[in-house]
Backbone bond lengths (Angstrom), bond angles and torsions (degrees), N, CA, C in turn:
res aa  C-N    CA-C-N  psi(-1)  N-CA   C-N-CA  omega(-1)  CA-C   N-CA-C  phi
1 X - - - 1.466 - - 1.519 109.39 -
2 X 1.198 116.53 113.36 1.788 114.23 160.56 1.141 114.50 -73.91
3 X 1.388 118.53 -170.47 1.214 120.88 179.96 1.689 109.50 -85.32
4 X 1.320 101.11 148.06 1.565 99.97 -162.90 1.352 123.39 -89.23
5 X 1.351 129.63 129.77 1.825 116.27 173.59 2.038 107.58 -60.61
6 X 0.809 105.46 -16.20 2.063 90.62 -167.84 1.570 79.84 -134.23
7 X 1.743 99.53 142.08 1.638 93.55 163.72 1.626 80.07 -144.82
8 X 1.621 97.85 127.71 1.758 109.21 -168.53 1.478 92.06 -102.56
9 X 1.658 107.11 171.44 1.930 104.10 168.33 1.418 89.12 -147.60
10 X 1.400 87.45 149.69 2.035 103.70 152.38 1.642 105.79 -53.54
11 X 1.183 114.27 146.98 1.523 126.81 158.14 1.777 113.64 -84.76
12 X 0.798 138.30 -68.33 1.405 133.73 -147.38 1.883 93.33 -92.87
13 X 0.966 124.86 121.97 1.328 145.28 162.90 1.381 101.97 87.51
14 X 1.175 147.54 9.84 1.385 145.85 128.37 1.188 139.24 -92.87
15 X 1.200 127.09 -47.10 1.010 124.38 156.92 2.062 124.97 -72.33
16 X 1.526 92.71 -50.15 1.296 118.78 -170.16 1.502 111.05 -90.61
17 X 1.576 139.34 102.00 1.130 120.54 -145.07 1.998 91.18 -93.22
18 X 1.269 102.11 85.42 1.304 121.37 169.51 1.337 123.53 -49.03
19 X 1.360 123.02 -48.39 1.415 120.42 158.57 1.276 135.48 -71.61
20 X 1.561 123.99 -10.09 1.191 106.47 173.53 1.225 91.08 -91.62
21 X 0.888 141.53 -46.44 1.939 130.37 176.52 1.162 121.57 -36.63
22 X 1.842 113.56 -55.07 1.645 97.24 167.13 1.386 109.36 -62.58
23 X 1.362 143.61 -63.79 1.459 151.13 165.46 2.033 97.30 6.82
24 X 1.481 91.90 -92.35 1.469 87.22 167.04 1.927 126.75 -64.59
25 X 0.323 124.27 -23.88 1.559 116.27 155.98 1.169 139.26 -49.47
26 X 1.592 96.88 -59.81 1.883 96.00 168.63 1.661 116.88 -47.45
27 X 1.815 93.36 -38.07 1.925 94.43 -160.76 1.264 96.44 -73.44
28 X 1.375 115.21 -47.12 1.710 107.66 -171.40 1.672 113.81 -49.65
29 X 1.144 111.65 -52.27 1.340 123.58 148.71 1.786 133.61 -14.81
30 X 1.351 100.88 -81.36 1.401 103.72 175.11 1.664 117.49 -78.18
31 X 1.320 117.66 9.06 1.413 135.61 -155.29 1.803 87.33 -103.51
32 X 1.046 90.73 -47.89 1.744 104.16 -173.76 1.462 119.08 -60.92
33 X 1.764 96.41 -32.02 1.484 114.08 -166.68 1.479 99.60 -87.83
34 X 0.824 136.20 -48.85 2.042 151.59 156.03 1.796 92.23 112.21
35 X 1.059 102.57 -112.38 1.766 110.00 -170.24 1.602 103.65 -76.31
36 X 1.756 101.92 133.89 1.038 128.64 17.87 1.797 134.53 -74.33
37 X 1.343 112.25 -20.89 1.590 139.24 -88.89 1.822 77.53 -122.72
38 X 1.610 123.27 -33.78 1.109 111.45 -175.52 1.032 131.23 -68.40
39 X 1.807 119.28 -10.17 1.451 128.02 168.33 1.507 110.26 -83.59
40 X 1.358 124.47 16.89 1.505 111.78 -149.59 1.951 85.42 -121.08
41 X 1.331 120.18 118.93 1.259 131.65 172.18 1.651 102.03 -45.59
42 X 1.610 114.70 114.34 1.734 98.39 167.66 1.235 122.09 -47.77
43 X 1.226 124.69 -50.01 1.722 95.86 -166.93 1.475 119.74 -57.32
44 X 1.407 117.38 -15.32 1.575 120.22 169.10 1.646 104.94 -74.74
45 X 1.385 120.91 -9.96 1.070 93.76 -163.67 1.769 102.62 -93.06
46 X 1.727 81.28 -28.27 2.037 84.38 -171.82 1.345 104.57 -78.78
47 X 1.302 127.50 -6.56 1.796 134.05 -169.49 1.901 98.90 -85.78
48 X 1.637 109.89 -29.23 1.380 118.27 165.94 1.908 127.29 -71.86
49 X 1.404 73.55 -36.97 1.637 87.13 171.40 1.580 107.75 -88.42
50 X 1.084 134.83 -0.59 1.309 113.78 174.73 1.635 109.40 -126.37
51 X 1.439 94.87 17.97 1.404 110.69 154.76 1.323 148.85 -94.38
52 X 1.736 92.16 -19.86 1.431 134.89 156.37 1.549 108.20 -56.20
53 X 1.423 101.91 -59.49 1.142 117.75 -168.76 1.913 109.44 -41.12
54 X 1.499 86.78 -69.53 1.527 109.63 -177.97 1.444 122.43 -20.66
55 X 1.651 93.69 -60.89 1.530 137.56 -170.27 1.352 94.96 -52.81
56 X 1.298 117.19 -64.57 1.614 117.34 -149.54 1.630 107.02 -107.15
57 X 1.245 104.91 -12.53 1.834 98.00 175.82 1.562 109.56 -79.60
58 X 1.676 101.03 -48.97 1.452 96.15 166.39 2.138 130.96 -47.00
59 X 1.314 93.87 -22.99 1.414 107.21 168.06 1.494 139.70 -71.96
60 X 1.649 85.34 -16.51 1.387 112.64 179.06 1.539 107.26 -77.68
61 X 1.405 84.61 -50.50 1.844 105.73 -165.74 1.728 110.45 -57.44
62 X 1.828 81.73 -22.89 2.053 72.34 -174.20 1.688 102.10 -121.22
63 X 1.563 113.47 21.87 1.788 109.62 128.14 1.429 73.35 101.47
64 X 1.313 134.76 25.10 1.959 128.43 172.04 1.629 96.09 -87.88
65 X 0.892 121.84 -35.82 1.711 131.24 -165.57 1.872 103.83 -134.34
66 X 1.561 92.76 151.68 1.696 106.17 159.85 0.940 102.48 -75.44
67 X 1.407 108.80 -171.85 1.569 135.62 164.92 1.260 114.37 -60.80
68 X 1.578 129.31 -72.74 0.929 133.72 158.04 1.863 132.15 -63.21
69 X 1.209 109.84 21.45 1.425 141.39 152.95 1.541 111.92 -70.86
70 X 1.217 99.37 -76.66 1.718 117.92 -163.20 1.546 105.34 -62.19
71 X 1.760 115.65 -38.70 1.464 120.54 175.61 1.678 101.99 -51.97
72 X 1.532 112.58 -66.60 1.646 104.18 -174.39 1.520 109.49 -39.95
73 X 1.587 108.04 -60.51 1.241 127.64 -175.33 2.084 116.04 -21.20
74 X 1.395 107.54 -37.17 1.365 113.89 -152.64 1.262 89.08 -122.21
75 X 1.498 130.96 -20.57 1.505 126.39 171.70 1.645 98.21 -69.14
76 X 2.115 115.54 -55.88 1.608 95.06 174.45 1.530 139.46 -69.87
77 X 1.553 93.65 0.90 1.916 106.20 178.23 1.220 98.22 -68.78
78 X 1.426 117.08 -69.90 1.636 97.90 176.50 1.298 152.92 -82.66
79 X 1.408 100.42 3.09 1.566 95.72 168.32 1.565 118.47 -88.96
80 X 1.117 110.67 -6.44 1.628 119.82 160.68 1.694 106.04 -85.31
81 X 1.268 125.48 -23.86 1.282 93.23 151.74 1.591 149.76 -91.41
82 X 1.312 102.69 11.21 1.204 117.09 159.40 1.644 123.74 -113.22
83 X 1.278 128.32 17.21 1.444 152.75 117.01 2.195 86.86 119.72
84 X 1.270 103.08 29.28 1.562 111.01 167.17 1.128 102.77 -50.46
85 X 1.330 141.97 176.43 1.564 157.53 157.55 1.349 101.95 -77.14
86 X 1.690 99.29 139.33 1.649 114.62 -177.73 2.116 98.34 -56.51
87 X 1.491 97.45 166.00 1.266 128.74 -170.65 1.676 101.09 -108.61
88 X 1.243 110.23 129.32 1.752 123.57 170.45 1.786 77.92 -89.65
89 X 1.614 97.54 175.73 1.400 106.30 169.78 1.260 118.17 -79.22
90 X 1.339 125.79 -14.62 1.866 123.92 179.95 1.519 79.84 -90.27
91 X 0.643 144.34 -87.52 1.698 144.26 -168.95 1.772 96.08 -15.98
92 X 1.069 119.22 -77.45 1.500 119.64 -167.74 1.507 98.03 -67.70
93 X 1.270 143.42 -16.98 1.150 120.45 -179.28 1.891 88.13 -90.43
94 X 0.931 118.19 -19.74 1.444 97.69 -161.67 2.132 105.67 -82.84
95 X 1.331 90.89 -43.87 2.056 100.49 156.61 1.437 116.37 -46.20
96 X 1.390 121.76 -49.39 1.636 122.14 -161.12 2.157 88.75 -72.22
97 X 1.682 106.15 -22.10 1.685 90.14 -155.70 1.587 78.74 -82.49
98 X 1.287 132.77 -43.48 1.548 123.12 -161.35 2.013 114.63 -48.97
99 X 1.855 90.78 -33.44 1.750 90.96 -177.68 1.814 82.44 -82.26
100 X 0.844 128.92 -29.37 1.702 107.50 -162.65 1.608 102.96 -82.93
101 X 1.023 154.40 -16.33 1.428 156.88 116.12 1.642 111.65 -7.41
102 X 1.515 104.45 -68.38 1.840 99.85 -171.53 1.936 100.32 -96.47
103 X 1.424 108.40 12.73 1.825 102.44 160.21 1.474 97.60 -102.63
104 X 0.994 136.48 -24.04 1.540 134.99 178.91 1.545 123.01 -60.62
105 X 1.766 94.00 -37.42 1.428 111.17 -168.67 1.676 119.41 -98.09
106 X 1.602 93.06 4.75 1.756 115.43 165.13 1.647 106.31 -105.56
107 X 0.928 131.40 23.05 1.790 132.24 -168.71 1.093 85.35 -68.97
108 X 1.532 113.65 153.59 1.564 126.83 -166.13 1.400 125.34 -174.58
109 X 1.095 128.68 124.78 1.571 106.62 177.16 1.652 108.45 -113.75
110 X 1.290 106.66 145.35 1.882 121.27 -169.24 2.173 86.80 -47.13
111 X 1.491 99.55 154.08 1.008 125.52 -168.12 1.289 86.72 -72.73
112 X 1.420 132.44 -30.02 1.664 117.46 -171.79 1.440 138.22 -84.34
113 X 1.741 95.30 -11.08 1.237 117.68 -165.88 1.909 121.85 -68.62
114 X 1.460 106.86 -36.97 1.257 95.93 -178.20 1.658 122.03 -86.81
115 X 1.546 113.20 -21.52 1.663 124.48 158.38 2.116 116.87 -59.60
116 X 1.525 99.46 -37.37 1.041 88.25 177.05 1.721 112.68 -81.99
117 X 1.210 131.48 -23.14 1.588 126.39 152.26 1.492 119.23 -38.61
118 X 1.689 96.05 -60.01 1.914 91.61 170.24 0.989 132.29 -24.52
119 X 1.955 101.35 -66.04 1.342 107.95 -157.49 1.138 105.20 -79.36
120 X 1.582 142.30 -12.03 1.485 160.65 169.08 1.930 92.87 -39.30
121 X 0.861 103.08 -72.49 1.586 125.86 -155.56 1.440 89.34 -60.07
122 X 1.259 135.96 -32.35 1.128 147.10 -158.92 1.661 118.51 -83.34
123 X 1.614 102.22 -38.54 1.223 117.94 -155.19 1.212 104.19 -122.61
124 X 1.470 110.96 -20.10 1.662 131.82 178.96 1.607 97.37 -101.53
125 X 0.845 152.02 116.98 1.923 139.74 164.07 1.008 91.03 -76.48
126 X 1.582 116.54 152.69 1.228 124.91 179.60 1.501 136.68 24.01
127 X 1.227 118.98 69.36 1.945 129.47 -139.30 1.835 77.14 -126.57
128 X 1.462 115.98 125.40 1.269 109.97 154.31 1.377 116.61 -117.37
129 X 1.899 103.44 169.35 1.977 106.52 -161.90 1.145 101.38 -114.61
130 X 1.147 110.84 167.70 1.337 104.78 165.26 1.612 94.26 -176.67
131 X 1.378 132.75 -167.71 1.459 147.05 -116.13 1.195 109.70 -163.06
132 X 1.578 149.51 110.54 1.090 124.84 129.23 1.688 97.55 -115.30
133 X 1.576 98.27 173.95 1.555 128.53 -164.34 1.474 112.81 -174.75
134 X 1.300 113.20 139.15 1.037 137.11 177.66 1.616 111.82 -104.74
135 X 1.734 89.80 102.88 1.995 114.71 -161.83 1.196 102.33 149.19
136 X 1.210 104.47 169.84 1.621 132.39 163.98 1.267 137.76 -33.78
137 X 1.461 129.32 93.15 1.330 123.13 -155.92 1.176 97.63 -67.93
138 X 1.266 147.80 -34.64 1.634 127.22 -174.70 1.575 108.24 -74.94
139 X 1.468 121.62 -39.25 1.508 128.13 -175.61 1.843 88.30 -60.78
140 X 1.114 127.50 -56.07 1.046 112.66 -152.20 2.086 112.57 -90.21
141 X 0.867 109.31 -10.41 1.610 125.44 179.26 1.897 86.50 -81.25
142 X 1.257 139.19 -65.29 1.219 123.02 157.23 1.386 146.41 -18.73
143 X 1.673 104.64 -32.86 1.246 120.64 -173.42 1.781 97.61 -92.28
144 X 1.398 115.49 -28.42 1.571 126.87 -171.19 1.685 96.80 -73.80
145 X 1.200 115.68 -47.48 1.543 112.94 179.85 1.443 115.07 -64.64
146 X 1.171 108.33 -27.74 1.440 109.14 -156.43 1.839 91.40 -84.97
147 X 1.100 116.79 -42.97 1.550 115.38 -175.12 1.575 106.42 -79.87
148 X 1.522 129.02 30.16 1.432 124.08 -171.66 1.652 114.18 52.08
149 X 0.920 130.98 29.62 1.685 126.86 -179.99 1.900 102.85 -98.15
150 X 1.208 120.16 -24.08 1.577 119.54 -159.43 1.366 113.58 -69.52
151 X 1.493 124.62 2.62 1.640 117.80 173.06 2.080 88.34 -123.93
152 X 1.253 120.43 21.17 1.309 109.76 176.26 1.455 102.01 -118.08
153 X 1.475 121.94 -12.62 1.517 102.74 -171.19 1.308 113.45 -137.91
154 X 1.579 101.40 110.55 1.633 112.55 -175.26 1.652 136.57 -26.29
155 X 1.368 90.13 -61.70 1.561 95.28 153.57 1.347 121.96 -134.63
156 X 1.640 123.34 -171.13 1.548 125.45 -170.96 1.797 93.30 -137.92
157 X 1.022 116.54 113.30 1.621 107.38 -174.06 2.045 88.20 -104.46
158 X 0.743 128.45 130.45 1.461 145.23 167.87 1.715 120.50 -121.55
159 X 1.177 123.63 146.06 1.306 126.79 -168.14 1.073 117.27 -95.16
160 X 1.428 110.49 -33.49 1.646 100.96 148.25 1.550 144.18 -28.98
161 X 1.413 96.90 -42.12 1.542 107.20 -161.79 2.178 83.08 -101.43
162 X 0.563 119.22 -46.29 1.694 130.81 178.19 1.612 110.75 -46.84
163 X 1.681 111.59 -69.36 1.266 100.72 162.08 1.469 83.57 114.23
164 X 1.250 143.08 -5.65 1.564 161.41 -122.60 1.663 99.22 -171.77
165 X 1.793 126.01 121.07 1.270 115.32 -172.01 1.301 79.03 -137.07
166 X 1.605 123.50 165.51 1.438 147.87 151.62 0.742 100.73 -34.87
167 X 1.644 121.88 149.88 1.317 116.17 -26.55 1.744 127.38 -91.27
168 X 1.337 93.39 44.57 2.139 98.31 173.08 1.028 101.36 -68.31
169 X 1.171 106.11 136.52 1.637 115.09 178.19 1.493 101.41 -76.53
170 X 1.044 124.49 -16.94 1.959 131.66 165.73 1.515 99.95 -47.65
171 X 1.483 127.25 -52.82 0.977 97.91 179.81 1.566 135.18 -65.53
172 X 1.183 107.72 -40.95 1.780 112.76 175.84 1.339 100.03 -51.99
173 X 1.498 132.87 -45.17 1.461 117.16 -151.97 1.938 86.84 -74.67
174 X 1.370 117.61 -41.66 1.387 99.48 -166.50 1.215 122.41 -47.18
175 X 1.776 107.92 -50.04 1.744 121.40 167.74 1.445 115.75 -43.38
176 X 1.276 135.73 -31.46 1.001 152.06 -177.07 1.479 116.09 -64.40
177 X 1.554 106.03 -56.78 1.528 109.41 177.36 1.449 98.92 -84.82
178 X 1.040 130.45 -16.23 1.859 114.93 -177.45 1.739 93.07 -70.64
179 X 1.166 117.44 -35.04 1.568 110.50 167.90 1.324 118.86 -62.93
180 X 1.638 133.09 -18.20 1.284 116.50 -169.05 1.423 112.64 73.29
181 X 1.415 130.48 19.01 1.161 137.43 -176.83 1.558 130.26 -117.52
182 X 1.139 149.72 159.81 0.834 126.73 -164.25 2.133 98.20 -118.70
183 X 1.538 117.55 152.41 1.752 118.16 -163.96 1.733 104.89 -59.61
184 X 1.496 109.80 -36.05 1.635 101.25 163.66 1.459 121.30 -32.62
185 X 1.772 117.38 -45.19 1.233 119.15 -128.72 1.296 87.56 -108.28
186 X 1.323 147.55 19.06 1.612 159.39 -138.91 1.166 117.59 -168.64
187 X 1.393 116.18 109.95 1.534 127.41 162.59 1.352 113.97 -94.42
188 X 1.342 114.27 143.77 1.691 128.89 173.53 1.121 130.52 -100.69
189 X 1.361 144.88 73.93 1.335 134.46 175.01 1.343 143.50 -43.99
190 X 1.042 145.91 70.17 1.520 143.18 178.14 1.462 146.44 -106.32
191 X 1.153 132.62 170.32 1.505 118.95 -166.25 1.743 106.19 -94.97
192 X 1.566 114.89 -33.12 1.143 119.88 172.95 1.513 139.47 -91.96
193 X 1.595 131.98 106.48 1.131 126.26 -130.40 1.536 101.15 -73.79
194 X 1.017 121.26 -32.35 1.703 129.62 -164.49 1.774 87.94 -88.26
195 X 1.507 135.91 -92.41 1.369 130.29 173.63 1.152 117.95 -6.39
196 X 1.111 114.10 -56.48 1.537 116.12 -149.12 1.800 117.94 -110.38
197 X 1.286 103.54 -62.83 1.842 139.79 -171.32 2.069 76.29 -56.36
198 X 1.435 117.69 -91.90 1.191 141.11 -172.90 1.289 124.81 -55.81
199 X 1.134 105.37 -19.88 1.896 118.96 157.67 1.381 106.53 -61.87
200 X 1.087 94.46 -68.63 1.474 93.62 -171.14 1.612 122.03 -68.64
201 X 1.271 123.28 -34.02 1.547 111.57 168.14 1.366 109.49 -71.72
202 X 1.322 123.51 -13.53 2.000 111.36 169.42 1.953 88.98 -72.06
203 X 0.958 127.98 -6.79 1.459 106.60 -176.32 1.838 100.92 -108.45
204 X 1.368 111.16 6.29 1.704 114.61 -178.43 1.684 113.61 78.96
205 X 1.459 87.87 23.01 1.903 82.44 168.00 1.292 111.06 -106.40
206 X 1.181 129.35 145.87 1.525 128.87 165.84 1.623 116.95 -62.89
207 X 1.603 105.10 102.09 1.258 115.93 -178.33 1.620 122.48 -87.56
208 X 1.605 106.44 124.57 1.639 107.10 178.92 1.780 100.12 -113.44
209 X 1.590 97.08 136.78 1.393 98.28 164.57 1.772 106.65 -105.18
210 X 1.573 95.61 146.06 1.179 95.37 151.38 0.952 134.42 -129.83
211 X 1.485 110.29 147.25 1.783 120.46 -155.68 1.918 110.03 -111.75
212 X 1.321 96.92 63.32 1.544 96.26 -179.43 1.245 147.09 -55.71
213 X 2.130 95.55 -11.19 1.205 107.75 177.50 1.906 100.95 -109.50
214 X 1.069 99.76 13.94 1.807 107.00 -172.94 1.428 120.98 34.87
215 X 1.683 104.06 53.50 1.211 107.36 176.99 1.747 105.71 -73.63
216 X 1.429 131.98 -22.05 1.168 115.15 176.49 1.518 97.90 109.65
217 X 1.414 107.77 164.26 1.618 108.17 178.63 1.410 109.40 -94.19
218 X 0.799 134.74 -21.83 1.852 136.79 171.08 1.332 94.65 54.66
219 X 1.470 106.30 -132.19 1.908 108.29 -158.41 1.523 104.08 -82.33
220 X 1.367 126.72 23.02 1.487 132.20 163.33 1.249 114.13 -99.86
221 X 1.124 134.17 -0.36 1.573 127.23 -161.30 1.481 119.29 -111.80
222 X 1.594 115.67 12.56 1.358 135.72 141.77 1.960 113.61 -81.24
223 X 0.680 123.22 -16.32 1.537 131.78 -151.16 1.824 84.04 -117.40
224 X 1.271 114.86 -45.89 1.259 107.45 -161.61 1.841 101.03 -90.06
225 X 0.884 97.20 -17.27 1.715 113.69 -176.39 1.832 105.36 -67.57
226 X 1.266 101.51 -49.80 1.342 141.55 166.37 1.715 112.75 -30.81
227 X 1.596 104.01 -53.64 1.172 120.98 -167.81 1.373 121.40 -84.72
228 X 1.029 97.70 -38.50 1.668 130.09 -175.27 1.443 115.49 91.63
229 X 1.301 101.45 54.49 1.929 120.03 -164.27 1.725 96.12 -76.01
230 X 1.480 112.01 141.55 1.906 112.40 166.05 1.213 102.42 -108.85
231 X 1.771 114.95 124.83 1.667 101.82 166.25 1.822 118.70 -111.52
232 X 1.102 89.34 161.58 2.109 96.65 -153.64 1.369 81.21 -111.31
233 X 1.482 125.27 -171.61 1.361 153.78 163.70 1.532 113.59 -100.43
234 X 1.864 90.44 -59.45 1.203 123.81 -148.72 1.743 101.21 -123.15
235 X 1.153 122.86 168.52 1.874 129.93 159.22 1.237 94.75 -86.09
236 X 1.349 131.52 -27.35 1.231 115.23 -163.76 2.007 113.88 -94.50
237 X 1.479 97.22 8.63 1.506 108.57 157.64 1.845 120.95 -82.66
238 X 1.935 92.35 -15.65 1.861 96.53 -163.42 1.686 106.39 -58.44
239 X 1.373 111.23 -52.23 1.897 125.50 -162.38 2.079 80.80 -37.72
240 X 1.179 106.69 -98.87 1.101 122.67 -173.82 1.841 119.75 -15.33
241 X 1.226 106.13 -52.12 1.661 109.89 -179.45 1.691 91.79 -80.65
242 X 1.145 148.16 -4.76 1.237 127.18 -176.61 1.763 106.60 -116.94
243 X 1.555 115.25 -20.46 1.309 120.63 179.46 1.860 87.77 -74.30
244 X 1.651 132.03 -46.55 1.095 98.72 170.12 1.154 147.46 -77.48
245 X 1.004 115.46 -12.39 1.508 132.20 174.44 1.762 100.77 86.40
C-alpha cells in the first residue's frame, strides 16, 4: 500500500460518536417520559434501544421498511417491552421525534477525529476525505456539519440517495470515481469489520477497521487476515499507518 490519494470514513461510530448520543438520548428521553421506564436500570434501557435499532435499521437497509417505517418500527419495539401502551403511527412518530430531539442535541464528534485529519494532511500531501454511510444523505450531511467536518470532506456518498447500502462493493467503487481516483488509491475507515473494513477491499480499497472498544477480531480475523484488513484503536493511530504504507 502507498500512501493514498482519497482516504474516505464511515460516519456513525467513527467519525460521529453515534453512541454516546443515542446513549444520552434515549435516557434524556425516557427520563422525561417517567413511568414505565423510571424503574428500568439504564443500561437495560439503552441495550433495548439499540436493539430496536439493530432490528429495524437493518430492515430498512434490505428495502422491508422506509425510513420513516423503521423509526415507528423501534419506537413500538420498545415500548412493548417495557409493557407501555401500543403506538398508532402519529403516536410512534411523535415518541421516535421526542428521542430524536435529545439524540440531536448530543451530536458529537470522537475527541480524535479532528487532530487525526491534521496530521493526515500533514503526512499525506494533498490526501482528500470524504464519507460514505449507510442512511440519509440530508440526516447525515447534518450530522457532518454539526461535528465541524463540512468544509473538510469532498464528498458524502450515502445509501439512501445511491439506492446501494454496505457492504456492495458498488458502493466504494462509486465514491471512488466521484473522486476521479482509482480503488488502489483509497483507504476506508470503519467501525464494522465485515460492513465496512471488507466491503471495501471486495471493491480493491485498502480497508481499516476500527476497533474503539478493542473487542478484538474474534471469528473475523481469518477473513480479515485474508483481505489485508489494518486495525486501529484510535484515528489518531491512521497518519502513521498510512504515512507508512
Amino acid at each position: 500500500m502507498s500512501a493514498p490519494r482519497v482516504v474516505l470514513f464511515d460516519l456513525d461510530a467513527t467519525l460521529f460518536d453515534h453512541p454516546g448520543a443515542f446513549r444520552r438520548g434515549i435516557l434524556a428521553h425516557v427520563t422525561a417520559l417517567g413511568t414505565p421506564y423510571d424503574a428500568v436500570p439504564a443500561d437495560e434501557l439503552v441495550a433495548a434501544w439499540q436493539q430496536a435499532e439493530d432490528l429495524h435499521f437493518d430492515r430498512y437497509l434490505a428495502g422491508e421498511l422506509d425510513y420513516d417505517g423503521q423509526r415507528r418500527a423501534r419506537a413500538r419495539d420498545f415500548v412493548a417491552r417495557f409493557g407501555a401502551a401500543p403506538l398508532a403511527d402519529d403516536d410512534a412518530t411523535a415518541w421516535f421525534g421526542g428521542y430524536y430531539a435529545a439524540y440531536r442535541d448530543a451530536w458529537a464528534a470522537y475527541d480524535d477525529v479532528h487532530g487525526a485529519l491534521d496530521a493526515l494532511e500533514l503526512v499525506v500531501p494533498g490526501v482528500r476525505f470524504g464519507i460514505i454511510t449507510n442512511g440519509e444523505l440530508a440526516l447525515q450531511q447534518r450530522k457532518v456539519e454539526k461535528i465541524g467536518l463540512g468544509a473538510r470532506v469532498d464528498h458524502v456518498i450515502a445509501s439512501g440517495e445511491l439506492g446501494i447500502a454496505k457492504p456492495d462493493p458498488r458502493i466504494f467503487a462509486h465514491a471512488v470515481e466521484r473522486f476521479g481516483a482509482r480503488a488502489a488509491e483509497a483507504v476506508y475507515v470503519g467501525d464494522r469489520v465485515r460492513v465496512d473494513a471488507l466491503g471495501a477491499a471486495a471493491a480493491g480499497l485498502t480497508g481499516v477497521w476500527i476497533d474503539r472498544d478493542e473487542r478484538g477480531w474474534g471469528t473475523d480475523e481469518t477473513d480479515a487476515a485474508a483481505a489485508g484488513i489494518r486495525r486501529i484503536v484510535s484515528l489518531a493511530e491512521l497518519p502513521q499507518l498510512l504515512a507508512a504504507g
